[in-house]
N, C-alpha and C positions, 0 to 999 in steps of 0.2 A: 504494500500500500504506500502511496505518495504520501509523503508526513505533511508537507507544505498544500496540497492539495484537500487533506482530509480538515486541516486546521482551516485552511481559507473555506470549507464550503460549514463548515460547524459555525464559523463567525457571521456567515451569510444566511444561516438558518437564522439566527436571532435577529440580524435585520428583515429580512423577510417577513417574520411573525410580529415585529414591531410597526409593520408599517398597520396592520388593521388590529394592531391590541393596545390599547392605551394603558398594561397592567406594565410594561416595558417600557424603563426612559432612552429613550432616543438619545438622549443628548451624553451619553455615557456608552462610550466604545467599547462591544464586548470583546473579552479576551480569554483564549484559549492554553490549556496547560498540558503538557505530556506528562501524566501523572504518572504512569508506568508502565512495565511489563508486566503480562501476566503469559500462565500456561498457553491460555488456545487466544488471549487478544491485547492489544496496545488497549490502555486504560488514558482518556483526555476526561477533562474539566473542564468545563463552559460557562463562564460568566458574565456575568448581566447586573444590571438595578433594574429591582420594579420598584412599583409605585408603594407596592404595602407587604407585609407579611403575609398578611393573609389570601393574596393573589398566588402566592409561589406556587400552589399545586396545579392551578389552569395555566399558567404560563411555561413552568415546566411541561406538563403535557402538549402544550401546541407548539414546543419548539422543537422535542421528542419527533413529533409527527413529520415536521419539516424535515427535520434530519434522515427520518427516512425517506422520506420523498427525493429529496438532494440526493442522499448516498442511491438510490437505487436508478436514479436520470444520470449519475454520473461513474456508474458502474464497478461502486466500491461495495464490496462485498461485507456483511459485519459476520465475525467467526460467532460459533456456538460452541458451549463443552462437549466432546465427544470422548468416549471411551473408547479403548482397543481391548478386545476379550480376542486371548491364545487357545487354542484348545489342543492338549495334546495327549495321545494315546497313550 
């Protein structure tokens, strides 16, 4: 996966859902963090200001969505946990 690609389209999810969500400040540039590695995926952080605390769970969810909408038009794949089961006689 493009690292510089996956950050730039996460920073464009949040503008994207800012322009029809007034729970998101506009005037505050979000910014993206390579939190880390894991087993089966690269781990980022997405940050933003809204408007109230009590907005974060609709706000999260509709940037969630964008994200996937973006990642899947732009043909980034997000991994899942998968197991390897051996079998042997």
């Amino acid at each position: 996966t493009d690292l510089e690609l996956v950050k730039s389209l996460l920073k464009q999810a949040v503008k994207n859902v800012s322009k029809n969500d007034n729970h998101i400040l506009k005037e505050f540039e979000p910014d993206v963090i390579f939190k880390n590695f894991n087993p089966s995926h690269l781990e980022y952080m997405v940050l933003c200001r809204i408007n109230s605390f009590s907005n974060n769970i609709v706000a999260s969810s509709e940037i969630r969505e964008e994200i996937f909408k973006l990642f899947k038009k732009n043909k980034i794949e997000m991994s899942f946990p998968t197991t390897a089961i051996q079998l042997k006689k």
